[in-house]
Structure formats: C-alpha cells, structure tokens
N, C-alpha and C positions, 0 to 999 in steps of 0.2 A: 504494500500500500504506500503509495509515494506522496505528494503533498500536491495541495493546488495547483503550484506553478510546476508545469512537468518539463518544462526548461529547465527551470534552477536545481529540479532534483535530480535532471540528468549531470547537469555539470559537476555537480557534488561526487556523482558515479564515474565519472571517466570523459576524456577530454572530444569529445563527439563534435566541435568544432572545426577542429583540421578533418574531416573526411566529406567528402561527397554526399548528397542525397541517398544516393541507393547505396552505399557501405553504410550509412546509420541506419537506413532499416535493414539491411540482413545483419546487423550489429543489433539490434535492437531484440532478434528472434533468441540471443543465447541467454535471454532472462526468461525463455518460455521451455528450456529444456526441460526435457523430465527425468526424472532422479530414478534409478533402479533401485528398487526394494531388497533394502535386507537379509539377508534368511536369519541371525541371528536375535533379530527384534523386531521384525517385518515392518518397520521406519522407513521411510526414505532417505539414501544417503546426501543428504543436504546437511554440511558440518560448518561450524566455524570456522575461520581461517583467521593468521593475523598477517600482516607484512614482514612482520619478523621470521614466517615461516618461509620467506622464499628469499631465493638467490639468483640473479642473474647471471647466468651464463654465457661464453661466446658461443654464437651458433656455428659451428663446425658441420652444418650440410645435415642436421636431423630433422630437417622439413614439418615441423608440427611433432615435436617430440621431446620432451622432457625427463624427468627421473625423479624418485622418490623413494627415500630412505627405505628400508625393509621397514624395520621397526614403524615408523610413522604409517606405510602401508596399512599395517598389518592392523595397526591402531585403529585408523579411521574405516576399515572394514568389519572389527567386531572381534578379532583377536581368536578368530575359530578356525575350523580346518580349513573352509575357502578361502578364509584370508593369507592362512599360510602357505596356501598353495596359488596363491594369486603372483601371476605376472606382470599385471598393471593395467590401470583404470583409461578410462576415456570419462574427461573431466571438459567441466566451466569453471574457471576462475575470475572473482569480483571482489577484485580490492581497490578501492578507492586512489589512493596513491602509489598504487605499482597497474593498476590499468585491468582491461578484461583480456582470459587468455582461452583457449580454445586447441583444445589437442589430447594426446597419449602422454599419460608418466607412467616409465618404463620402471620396474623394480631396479635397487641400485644399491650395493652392500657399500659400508663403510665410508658413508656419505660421514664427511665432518664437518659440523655446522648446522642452516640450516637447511630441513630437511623436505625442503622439495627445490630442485633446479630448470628454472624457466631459461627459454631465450628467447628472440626476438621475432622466430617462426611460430612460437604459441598467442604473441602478443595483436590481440585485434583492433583493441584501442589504445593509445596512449593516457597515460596518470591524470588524473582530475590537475585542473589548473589552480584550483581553490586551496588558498593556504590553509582552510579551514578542515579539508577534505581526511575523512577518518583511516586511520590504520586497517580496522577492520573488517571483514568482508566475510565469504561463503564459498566455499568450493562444494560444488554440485558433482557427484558423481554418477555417467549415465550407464558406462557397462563395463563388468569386470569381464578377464581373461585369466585366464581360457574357459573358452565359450562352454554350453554345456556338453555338445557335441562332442567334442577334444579331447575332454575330461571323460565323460563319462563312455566315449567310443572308442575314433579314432585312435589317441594317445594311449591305449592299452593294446594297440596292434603292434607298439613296438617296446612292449616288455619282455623281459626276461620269461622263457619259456617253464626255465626251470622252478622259479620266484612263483609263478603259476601255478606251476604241480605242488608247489608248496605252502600255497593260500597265502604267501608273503603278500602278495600281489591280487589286484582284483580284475576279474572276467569284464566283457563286453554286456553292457547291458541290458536289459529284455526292452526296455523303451526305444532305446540308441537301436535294436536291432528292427523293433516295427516300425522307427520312423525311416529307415532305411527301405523297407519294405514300401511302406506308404509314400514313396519320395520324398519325403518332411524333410531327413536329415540326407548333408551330403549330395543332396540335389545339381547331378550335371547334367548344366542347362543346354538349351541349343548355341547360346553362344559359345560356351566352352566348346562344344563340340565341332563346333564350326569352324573356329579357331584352327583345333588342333588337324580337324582334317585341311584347313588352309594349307596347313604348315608339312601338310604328307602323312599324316598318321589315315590309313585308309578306312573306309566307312562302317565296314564289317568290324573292323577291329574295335571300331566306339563302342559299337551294339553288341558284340560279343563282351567287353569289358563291363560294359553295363547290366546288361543280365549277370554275369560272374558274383559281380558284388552284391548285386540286390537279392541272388538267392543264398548268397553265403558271405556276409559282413567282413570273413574275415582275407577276403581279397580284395577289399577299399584297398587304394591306392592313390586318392587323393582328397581332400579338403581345402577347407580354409581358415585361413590364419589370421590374426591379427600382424602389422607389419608394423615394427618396433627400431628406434634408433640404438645403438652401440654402446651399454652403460663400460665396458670396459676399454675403448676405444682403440680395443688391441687387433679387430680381426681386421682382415686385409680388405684394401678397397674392391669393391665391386663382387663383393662377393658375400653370402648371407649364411649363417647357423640356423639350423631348426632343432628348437628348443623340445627337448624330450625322448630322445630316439637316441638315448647312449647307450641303452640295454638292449639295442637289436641287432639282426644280424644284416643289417641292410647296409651295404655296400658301396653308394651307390654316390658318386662326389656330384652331381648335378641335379638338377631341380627343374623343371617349366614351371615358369612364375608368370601369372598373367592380374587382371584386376577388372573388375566391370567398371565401364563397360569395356570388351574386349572386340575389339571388330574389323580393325586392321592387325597385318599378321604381325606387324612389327611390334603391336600390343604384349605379345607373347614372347617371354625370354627363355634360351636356358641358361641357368646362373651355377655358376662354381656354389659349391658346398662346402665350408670347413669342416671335416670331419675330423682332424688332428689336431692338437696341439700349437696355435700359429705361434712365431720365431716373437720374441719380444714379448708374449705375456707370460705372467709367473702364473706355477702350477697351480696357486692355491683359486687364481682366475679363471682358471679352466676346469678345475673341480666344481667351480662357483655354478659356470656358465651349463654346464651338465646336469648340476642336480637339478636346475628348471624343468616344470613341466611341462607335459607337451603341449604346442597351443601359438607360439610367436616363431614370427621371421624374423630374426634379427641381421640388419641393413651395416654391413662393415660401412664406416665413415668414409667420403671420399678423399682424394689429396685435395692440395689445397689447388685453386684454379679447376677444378673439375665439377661436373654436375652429383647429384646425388644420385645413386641407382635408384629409387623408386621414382624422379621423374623419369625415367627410360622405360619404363614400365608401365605404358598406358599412362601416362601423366602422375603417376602415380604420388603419394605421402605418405607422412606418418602420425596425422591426426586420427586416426579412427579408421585408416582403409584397412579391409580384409584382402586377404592375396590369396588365390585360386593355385596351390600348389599340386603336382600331380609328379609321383616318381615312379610309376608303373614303369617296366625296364623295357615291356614291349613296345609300349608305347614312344617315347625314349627313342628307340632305338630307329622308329619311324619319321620322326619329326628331323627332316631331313632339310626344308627350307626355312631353316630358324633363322633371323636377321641377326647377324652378330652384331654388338655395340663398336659402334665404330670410334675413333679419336676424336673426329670430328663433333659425332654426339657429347661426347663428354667434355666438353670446354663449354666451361660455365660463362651464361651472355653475362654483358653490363650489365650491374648490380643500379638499378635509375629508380629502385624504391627509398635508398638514404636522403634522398631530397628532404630538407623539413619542411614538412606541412606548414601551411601558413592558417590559421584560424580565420575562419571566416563567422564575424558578427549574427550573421543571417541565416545562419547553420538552421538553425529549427525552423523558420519558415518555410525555408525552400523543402525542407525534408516534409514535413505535412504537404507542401502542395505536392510534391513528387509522390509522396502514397497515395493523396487522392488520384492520381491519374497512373496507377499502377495497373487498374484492370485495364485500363485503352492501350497502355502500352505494352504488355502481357499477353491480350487479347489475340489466340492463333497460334503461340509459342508452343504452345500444349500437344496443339494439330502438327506442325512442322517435327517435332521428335518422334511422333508414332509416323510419319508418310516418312521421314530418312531413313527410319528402322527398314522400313517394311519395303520401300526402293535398294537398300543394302541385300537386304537377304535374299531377294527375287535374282541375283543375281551372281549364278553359283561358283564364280571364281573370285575369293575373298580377295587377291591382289589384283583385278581389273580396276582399270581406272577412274571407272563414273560408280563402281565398289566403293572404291578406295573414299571419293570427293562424297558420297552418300551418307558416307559413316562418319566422317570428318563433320559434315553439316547436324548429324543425330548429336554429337559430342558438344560442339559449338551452341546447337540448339538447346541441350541440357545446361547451359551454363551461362545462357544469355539472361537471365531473370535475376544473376546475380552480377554479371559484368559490364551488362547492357552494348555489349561488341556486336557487331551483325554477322551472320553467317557465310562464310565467304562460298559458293559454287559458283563452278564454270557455268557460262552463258547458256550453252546446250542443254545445260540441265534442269533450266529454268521454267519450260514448258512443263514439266511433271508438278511445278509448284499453283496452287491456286492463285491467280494474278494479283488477288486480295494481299496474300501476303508476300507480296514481292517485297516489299517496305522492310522485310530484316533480312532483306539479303545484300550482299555485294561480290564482286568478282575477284 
C-alpha cells in the first residue's frame, strides 16, 4: 500500500527517473511477482532484507546472476532438507538505496562478509535519489532449484547403482514416472525436436527415443536445467558442469545445450563438459562443486573481451533461463550440423549501456501516458508471434532462409512489448503479413 502521491512513493523506491517510459512499466511489473510457497511453513517466501546484506560485485560476464552465502540460503528457505539441498533461488530484490534487482543467486561456500553478491547485470533500476530513502527493503523469492522434476527424477538416473541396492540412495518416483507417462514431466516439444533433427539427428530416431523413455523413465536422456553463473570462477571459458552426475557412469564430455525458444539451428550448441578436475582450482573446490545436486548448468566465466556462453545460446542468460540439455550418445553422435562458436561470435560488442542516465523531470507523466496507449501500441503483437511461428514451421528445412528470417521475426516479435524495436523481415516476406500490421515491421 503506497501513499497518495505514487510519484513521490516511487522515488523513495528507486530512481525510475533516468529510464524510458516503457523500462518503468516493465520495471514496475517486478513489484507484482509472486512468491513460491514454503513447504516448511506454507508462507510465502517474501523476507526482509537490509542493505547491509548485499555486496556489489564486478560483473565478470554472469548475465543476470549473482550468489548467496550457503548458510544465509539455507536460512531464508527454512533450514530443512530443501533448503539444504537447494542450488539457488530466482529472486526480486527492493532496496531503496542499492536499487531493484532481478535474477539467479547461485549457492556460494565461504562467502566473507556480506552474504548475498549482486552486480550490475541483476541491477534494473538505479538507488533512490532521496537522501531520505531507507536501508531496508524485501527480497521476494519466486523459484527454488532444483526443480521438482530433477530432484525427484531425473537426478536419480545418475546415482550410484550400488548406493541403490543399498537404500543409501532413493528410486525414481511413482509421480516423476506418471508425469512422464502423461507428458507433464520432461516434455520434448516439437521444437526440441525440430531443432535437433535441423541439426541431422534423423526423425525415426526422435520417435524411437521418445517412446524409449516414456515406456521406461529410466532411458530419459534429457531435461532441463536451471543455467547458473560460476561461484568458483575456476572452470574454463566456454565451457559448462552439470551439477549432480558425479556418481554415474556416464562418460560422456559434451552436452546439446539449447533454450526456448529454439528455432534456428545455431540456437543449438554442443558444449565441452568439465568432467575433471580443471588446472587452477583447489580440490577442496571441486569436492564442493560435486556434492551439488542435480539440477544447474553451471556457465564457466568468459575471458575478459569475450561474450558470455549463454548469449551464444539462443540469446540466452542467467536470470531464470532453463536450458534444454540432452546427452543421449545416439543422439550425439547424429547431430552432425552443429554450428560451432566461432571467434568472431565471441568478441564482446561496445559496452554503450555505461552512459549515465540523465533524469528526466517528466518521468511519471510521460510513463502514464505511455500505458494509457499500451493496448494501441501492442494491439496485433500477439497475432505476429503465432503467424512467424506457424510460417517457420511450414517450412521443413530449419536452415532455409525465409526459415531462418521467420523465426528471427517470432523472437523479435516476443520481445517487442518490452523493447519497443520493430521486427526486421525481408520485403518478400511481407505479403504473408496482414497489411494492418505492416507498422512493426522494417527491412
């Protein structure tokens, strides 16, 4: 409940002057998030926070990704066995005088100080300007990791067989096994599939994989993961751990790593695996990094001048994306037109976001009138992302070209409500669009 003047109570909240119209209102939506329910008190995780608890960090390439003390984790989840088997939350942070922040905090041993570490890729607004403006604030938590799926599935298909025979360890679920059945859990979509046959894995082969797992769980060979930045900032660039698979006998250094939406083929990677020990960190790190459960991608840091692997990946972050992991070896061994990351991709453009914002007086006027005309300008956006989808798909070589400009415009179109950019396609392809909405396109 805010006060009469919902100017002055914004400003007291964070500095909503330096941004654009349409950045305060999808800034405005992370005070509408909902909080995941407890299991130890069935509360909603909506906690206090102070300033004191955070630390700014240099951002080193974790795209929406931060860290948090074990101990503090483990605190603000309820100090039971999910908490202790928790890899890290997906949060809102609202502190008056360190700003609003929006991302993953990764679990992180032997944090000193304090105990949670932001940087400038979580940060959405900048610090309230009011000398007045309080220390304390609310971090809202919307979903822990690892999912239920992970936990209660997947992540028991790479136990110790033996630990099994010997009830150390626990079985695949009865739920985990009928939502597999009922396609609930684990669900590969047409896009995945589409993808991967883009990429030469042959069609028979999908459909026989698919039946495999759904009559018998225990030949899943893929999911999805939460994708996580580097708390020990030891593994090698461009290349990812999967958290929980120490105790298998799988082999296997590479991964297809993709992210929805997935629609061109170069969405789809296959990524190096640290399965060893990398050169530079100490063992007691690597013990660390092992005991996690199964459930996160963890993203090695890039060098420095380089892009981050998860934009390479479908534009990908590590605010909250899930990644579509898949290690089946037959599979694997098909995906014969994978794009490899090239040099060129990985050189990171001008950095032209450190401009300082200039405050603009008029900030809340303009942004009210800007929502009142949100449906006129919106109006159609809706229709253009289901007709790119649907011109993409109709079109069975995912690397053709008016493919290729289809999926690009679904992607563009997904993100035009927040960016307000118009969707670039070629001229020829214009005629499939209804004339009405020519107006958010350009060439």
């Amino acid at each position: 409940v805010c006060s009469d003047n919902l100017r002055g109570h914004e400003e007291m909240l964070a500095d909503f002057g330096t941004l654009p119209p349409n950045k305060i209102w999808a800034r405005r939506k992370h005070f509408l998030s909902p909080a995941v329910k407890l299991k130890i008190n069935k509360q909603y995780a909506v906690k206090y926070i102070a300033a004191s608890d955070l630390n700014m960090i240099d951002d080193i390439g974790t795209v929406g990704c931060g860290f948090i003390s074990e101990q503090y984790l483990e605190e603000l989840l309820g100090n039971n066995a999910e908490a202790k088997r928790a890899l890290g939350i997906q949060v809102r942070i609202f502190v008056p005088t360190r700003g609003i922040f929006k991302g993953m905090l990764m679990r992180k041993r032997n944090v000193v100080g304090e105990p949670i570490e932001l940087n400038d890729s979580l940060r959405k607004v900048a610090p309230s300007r009011k000398d007045d403006a309080s220390d304390n604030g609310t971090i809202v938590i919307k979903r822990i990791f690892p999912s239920t799926d992970n936990f209660q599935g997947v992540g028991r298909l790479f136990q110790n067989p033996e630990d099994l025979r010997k009830k150390k360890s626990r079985p695949i679920t009865k739920s985990f096994k009928e939502g597999i059945k009922k396609g609930k859990a684990c669900k590969l979509s047409p896009m995945h599939t589409r993808i991967l046959e883009g990429l030469g894995v042959p069609n028979e082969m999908t459909k026989q994989y698919t039946r495999n797992f759904k009559n018998n769980p225990e030949h899943l060979r893929h999911t999805h993961v939460i994708g996580m930045a580097d708390p020990t900032n030891n593994l090698p660039p461009n290349s990812v751990f999967l958290t929980g698979t120490k105790d298998s006998d799988w082999e296997l250094d590479q991964l297809f790593v993709t992210r929805s939406p997935c629609m061109e083929a170069e969405d789809g990677r296959v990524i190096k695996v640290v399965r060893t020990k990398p050169n530079g960190m100490e063992n007691d790190e690597w013990d660390w990094l092992q005991s996690l459960h199964f459930g996160a991608l963890i993203f090695g840091n890039p060098r420095r001048g380089e892009r981050p692997l998860p934009e390479l990946i479908a534009a990908g972050d590590l605010d909250g994306d899930l990644y579509f992991v898949c290690w089946d070896e037959k599979i694997l061994s098909h995906i014969v037109h994978s794009i490899p990351i090239t040099d060129d991709e990985l050189i990171a453009p001008l950095d032209e976001t450190n401009e300082e914002r200039q405050y603009d007086p008029e900030w809340f006027s303009k942004t009210q009138t800007f929502i009142s005309q949100v449906p006129c300008l919106h109006a159609g956006i809706d229709h253009l992302v289901g007709l790119f989808y649907k011109k993409s798909e109709e079109i069975s070589d995912i690397q053709d070209s008016d493919a290729v400009s289809f999926a690009r415009g679904y992607k563009q179109a997904l993100d035009m409500k927040k960016h307000g950019r118009p969707i670039v396609l070629p001229r020829h392809l214009w005629k499939e669009v209804p004339e009405k909405l020519h107006k958010y396109l350009s060439e």
